[in-house]
C-alpha positions in Angstrom: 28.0 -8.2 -3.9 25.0 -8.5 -6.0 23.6 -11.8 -5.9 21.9 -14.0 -8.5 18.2 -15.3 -7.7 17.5 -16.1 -11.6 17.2 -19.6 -10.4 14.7 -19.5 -7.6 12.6 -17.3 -10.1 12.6 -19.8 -12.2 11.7 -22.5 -9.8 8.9 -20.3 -8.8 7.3 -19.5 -11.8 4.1 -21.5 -13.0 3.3 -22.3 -16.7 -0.8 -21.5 -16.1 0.5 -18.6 -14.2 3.3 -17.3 -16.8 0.8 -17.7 -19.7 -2.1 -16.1 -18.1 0.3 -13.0 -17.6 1.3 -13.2 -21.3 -2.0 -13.5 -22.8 -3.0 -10.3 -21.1 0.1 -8.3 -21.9 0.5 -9.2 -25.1 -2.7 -7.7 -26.0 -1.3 -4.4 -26.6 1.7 -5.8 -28.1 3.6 -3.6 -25.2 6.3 -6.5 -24.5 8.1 -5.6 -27.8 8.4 -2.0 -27.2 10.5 0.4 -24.7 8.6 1.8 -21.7 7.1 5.2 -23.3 4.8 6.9 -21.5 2.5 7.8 -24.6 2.5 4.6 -25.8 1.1 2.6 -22.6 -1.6 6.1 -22.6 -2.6 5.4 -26.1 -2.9 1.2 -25.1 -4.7 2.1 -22.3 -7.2 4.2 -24.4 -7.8 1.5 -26.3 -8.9 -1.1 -23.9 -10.9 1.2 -22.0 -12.0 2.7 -25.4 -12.3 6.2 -23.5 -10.2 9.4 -24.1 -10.8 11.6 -21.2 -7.9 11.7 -18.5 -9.9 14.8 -16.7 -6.5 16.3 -14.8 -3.4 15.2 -16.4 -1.2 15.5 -14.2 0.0 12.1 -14.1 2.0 12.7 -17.0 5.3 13.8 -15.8 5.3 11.4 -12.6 4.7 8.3 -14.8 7.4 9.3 -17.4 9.8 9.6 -14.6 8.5 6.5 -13.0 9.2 4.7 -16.5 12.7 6.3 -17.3 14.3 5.0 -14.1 12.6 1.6 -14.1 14.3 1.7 -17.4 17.6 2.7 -16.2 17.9 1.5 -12.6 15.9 -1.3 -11.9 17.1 -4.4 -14.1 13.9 -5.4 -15.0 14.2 -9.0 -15.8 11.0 -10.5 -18.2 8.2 -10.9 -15.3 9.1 -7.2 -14.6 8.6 -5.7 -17.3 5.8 -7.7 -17.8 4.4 -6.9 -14.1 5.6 -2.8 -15.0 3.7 -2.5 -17.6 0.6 -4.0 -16.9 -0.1 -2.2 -13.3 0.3 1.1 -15.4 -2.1 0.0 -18.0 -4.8 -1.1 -15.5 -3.9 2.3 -13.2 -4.2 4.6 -16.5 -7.4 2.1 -17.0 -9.1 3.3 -13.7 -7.7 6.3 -14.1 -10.2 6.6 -17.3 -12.8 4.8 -16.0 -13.0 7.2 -13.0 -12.9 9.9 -14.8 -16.2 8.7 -16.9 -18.3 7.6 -13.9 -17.9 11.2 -12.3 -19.2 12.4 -15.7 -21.9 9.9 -15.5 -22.9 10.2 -12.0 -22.2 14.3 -10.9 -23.1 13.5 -7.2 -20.1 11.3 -6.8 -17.9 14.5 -6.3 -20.4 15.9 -3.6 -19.8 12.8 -1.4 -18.5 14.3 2.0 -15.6 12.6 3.7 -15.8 13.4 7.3 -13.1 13.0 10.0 -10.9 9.3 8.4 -9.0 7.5 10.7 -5.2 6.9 9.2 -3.7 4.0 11.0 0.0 5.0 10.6 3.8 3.8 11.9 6.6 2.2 10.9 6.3 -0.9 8.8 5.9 -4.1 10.5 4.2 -2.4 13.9 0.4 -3.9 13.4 -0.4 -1.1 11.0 -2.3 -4.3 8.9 -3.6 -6.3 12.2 -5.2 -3.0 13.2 -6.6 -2.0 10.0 -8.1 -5.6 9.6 -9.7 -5.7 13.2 -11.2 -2.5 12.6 -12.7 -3.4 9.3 -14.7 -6.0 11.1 -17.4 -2.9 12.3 -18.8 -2.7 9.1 -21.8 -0.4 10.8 -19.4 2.1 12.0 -16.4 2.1 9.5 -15.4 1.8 5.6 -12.2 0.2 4.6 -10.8 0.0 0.9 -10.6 -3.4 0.0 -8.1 -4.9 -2.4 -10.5 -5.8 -5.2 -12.3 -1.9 -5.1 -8.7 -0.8 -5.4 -7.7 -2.8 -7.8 -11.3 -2.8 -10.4 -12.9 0.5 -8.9 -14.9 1.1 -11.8 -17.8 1.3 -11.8 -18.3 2.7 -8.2 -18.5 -0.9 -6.4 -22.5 0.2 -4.7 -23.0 -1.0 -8.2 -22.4 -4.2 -7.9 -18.7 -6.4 -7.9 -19.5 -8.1 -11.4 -16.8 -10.4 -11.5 -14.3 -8.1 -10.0 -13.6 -10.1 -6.6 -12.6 -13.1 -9.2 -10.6 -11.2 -11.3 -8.7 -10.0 -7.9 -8.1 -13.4 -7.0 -7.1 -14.4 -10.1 -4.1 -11.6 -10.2 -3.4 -12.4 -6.5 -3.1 -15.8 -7.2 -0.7 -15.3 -9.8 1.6 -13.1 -7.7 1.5 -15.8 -5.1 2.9 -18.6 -7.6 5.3 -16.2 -8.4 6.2 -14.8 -4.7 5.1 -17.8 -2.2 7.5 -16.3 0.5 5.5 -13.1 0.3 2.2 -14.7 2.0 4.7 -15.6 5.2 5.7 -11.3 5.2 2.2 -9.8 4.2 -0.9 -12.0 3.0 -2.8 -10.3 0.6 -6.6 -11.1 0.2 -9.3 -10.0 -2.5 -12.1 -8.6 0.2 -9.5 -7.8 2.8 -8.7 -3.8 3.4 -5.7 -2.4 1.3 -3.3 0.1 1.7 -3.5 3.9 0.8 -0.4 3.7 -1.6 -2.0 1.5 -3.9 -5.0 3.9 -4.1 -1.9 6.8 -4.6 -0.6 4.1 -7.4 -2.9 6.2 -9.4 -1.0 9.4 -9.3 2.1 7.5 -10.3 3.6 9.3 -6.7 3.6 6.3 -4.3 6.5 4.5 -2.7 4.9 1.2 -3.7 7.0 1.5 -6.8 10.3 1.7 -5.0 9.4 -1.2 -2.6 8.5 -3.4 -5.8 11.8 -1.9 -8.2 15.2 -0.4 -7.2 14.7 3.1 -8.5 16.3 5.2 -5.9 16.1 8.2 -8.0 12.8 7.8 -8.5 12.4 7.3 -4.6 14.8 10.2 -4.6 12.7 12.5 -6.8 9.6 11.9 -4.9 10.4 12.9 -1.4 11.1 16.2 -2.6 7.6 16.6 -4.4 4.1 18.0 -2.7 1.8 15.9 -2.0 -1.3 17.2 -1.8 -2.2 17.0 -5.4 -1.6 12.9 -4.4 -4.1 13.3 -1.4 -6.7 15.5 -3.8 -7.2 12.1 -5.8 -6.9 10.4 -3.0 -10.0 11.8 -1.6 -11.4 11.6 -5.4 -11.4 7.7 -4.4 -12.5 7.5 -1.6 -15.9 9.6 -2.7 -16.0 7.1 -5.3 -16.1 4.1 -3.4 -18.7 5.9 -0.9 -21.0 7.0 -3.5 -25.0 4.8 -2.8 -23.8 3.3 0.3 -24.2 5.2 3.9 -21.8 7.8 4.6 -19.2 6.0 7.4 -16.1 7.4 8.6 -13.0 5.7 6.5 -10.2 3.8 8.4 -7.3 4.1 6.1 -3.7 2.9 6.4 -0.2 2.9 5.6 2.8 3.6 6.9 3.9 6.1 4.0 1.9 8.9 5.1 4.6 9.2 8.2 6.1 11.6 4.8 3.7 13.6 4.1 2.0 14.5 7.6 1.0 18.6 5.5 -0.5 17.5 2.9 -2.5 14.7 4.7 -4.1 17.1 7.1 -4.4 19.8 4.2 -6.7 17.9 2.3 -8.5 15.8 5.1 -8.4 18.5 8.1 -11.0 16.7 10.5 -8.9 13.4 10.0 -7.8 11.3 13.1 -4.2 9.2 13.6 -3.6 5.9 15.3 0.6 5.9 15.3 1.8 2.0 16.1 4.8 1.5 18.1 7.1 -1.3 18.2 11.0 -2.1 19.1 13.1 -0.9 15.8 15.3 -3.7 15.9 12.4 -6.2 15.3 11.1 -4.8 12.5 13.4 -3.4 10.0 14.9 -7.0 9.7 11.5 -7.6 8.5 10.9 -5.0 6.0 14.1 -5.3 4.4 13.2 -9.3 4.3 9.7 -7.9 2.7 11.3 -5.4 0.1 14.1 -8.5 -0.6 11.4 -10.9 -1.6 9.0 -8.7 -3.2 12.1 -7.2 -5.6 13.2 -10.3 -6.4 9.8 -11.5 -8.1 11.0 -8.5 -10.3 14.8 -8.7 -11.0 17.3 -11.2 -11.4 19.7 -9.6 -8.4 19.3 -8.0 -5.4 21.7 -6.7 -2.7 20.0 -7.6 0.6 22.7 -5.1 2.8 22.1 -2.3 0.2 18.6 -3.7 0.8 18.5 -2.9 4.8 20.6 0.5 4.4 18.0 2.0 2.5 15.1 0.5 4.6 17.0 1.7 8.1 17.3 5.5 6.3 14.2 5.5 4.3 12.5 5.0 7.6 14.6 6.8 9.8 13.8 9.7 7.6 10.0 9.1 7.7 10.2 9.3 11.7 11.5 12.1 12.3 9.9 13.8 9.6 6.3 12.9 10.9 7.5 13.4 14.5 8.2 16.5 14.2 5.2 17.7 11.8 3.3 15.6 15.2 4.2 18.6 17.3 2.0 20.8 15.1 -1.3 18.4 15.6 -4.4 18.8 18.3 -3.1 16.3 20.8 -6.3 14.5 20.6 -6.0 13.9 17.4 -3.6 11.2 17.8 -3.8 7.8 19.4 -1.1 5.5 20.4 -0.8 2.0 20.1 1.9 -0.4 21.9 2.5 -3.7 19.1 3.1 -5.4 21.9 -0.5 -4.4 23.2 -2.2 -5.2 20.3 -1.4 -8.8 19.8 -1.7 -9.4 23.5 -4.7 -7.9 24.1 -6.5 -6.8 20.5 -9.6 -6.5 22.2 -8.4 -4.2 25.0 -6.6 -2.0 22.3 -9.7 -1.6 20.4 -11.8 -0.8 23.5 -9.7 1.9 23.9 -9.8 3.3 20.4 -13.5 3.1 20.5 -13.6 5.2 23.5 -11.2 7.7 22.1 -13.9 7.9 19.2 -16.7 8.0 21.4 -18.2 4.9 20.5 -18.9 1.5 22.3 -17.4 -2.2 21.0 -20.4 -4.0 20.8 -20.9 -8.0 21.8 -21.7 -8.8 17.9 -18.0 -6.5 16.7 -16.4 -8.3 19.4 -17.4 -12.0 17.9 -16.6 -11.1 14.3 -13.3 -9.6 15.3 -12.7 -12.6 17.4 -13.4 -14.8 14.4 -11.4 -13.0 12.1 -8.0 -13.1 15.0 -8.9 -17.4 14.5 -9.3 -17.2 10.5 -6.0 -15.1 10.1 -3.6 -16.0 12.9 0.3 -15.3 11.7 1.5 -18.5 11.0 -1.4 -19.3 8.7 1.2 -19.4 5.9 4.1 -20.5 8.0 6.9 -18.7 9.9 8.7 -15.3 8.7 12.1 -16.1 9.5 14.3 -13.5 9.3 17.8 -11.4 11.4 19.6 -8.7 11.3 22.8 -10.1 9.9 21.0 -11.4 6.3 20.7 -7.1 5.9 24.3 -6.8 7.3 22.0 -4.7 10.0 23.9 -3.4 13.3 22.3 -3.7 16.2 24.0 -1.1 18.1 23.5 0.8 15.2 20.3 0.9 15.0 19.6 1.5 18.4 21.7 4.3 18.7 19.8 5.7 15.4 16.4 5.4 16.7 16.5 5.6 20.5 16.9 8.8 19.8 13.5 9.3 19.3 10.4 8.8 21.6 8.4 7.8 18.2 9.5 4.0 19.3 7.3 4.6 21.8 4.0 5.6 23.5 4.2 9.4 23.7 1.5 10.0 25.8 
């Protein structure tokens, strides 16, 4: 049964918070007409007052992308009104993008040798990894959420507001969605995940984990990737152009789908696969996709809710298991949960000798500081069980022990 949550919404929302949201979608005057996919292109032209798309692409996804929000999700007010302005700003950057490559030509001859895609299902340290790892700012890059978000112009330029503008839209989603902080804390200079960079394509599962569109999520399995991965590695050169060429630690769990086009585009790159017990975590992505959705629509089904999580990711396993088979055995690395936050340090010792490198004393102390500053119950406990997602635990066990992609392969 579908349940109401108009009434925690409510309780949730924020006047200064509301209003700041209105004042910047009303702008275009979008709330009072349908989701059209020329008319949020022509508003975004506007406000960027630019005209060149370079590859369009985009077009077909995003119309998609708009028809089943429109006739699937149940968009209450704050989703529409979230809907409409991540497209604007993506179709924004899109632009912008497409200007600073005209303006600076030796963007698209930045090299991007050998990433490092930290990759597994949800909830197995994927984000703990990706954050220790971003300490070594000598030896690695790591999109951060405010580059992602303003990445225009290319941020060697100068931030020019843009870290304040990130907080400001992060600290609107967290008046809306306090929960959310508990499941995954977001943070303007922390790293961010690949799918919002793939946001851009208007191909990314970040759409169906925000908005019930299963025949959108439908839809995109079936599509190739690699045009996603081309701009992909578009953005990255962008956010390396006038800084020092370092190798790119990447993350999220979504590339488990599309192992081909991953390796087509980048075919130097490197894989850390996370590991943890199934029934731990997929109680705590379907608690993640639960709270996130219902920022976004007045009713959710959380046990419609954890079937889709348990065979969305049941279907990502085996699919990147078996395109593993295919890959150098040394180009993957495998990391116990377990492990990590018992011993972060000892994990990463081990990665850096995989890579050939050494953890040096001054890594070690800023990682050490960062475990302090960002410990899990900085926000307060994630409560959550597999009977909330009408989850079976004999089920689910049957389902993916199966599989040695629970587990350490090597």
């Amino acid at each position: 049964m579908l349940k109401p949550n108009l009434p925690l919404i409510r309780r949730r929302l924020h006047f200064k918070a509301l209003s700041w949201t209105l004042r910047i979608l009303d702008k275009p005057g979008l709330m009072k007409q349908p989701l059209e996919t020329e008319l949020l292109i022509a508003a975004a032209r506007r406000r960027a007052r630019l005209n060149n798309f370079g590859d369009e692409t985009f077009r077909e996804p995003l119309r998609r992308l708009l028809d089943y929000c429109e006739s699937q999700a149940r968009l209450n007010t704050i989703g529409k009104l979230a809907l409409t302005q991540d497209i604007l700003q993506l179709l924004i950057n899109r632009l912008q993008i497409q200007r600073d490559r005209h303006n600076w030509p030796r963007i698209s001859k930045e090299a991007i040798v050998a990433p490092l895609f930290i990759l597994g299902l949800p909830r197995t340290g994927t984000t703990l990894l990706h954050g220790l790892l971003a300490q070594d700012h000598d030896a690695f890059s790591t999109p951060t959420t405010w580059e992602v978000m303003f990445p225009s112009p290319p941020p060697s330029l100068g931030q020019k507001g843009r870290i304040k503008r990130a907080k400001r839209r992060l600290d609107c989603f967290h008046l809306l969605a306090p929960e959310f902080q508990k499941i995954h804390p977001p943070s303007a200079d922390h790293p961010q995940e690949c799918i919002a960079i793939m946001s851009h394509t208007f191909m990314s599962d970040q759409f169906g984990a925000m908005y019930n569109i299963p025949a959108y999520e439908s839809w995109l399995k079936r599509q190739d990737k690699r045009p996603v991965y081309q701009f992909h590695r578009q953005f990255l050169q962008h956010l390396q152009y006038g800084r020092p060429a370092r190798r790119f630690v990447l993350k999220a769990p979504h590339h488990m789908l599309s192992t081909e086009a991953l390796f087509a585009t980048y075919p130097d790159a490197l894989v850390v696969q996370t590991h943890r017990e199934p029934l731990e975590i997929l109680p705590s992505a379907a608690s993640l996709t639960t709270v996130l959705r219902s920022v976004f629509c007045d009713f959710v089904d959380p046990a419609a809710i954890g079937n889709e999580i348990t065979k969305f990711w049941e279907d990502a396993l085996e699919k990147f298991l078996a395109a593993r088979k295919a890959l150098r055995q040394d180009a993957v690395f495998d990391v116990e949960y377990s492990d990590l936050v018992r011993n972060p340090i000892g994990v990463l010792r081990k990665i850096y000798n995989w890579l050939g490198r050494d953890l040096s004393c001054d890594v070690e102390l800023r990682i050490r500081i960062y475990l302090e500053a960002n410990s899990p119950s900085k926000y307060g406990r994630h409560s959550y069980n597999l009977a909330a997602f009408d989850m079976d635990p004999v089920n689910l066990s049957e389902r993916f022990g199966q599989w040695p992609g629970t587990r350490r392969l090597h």
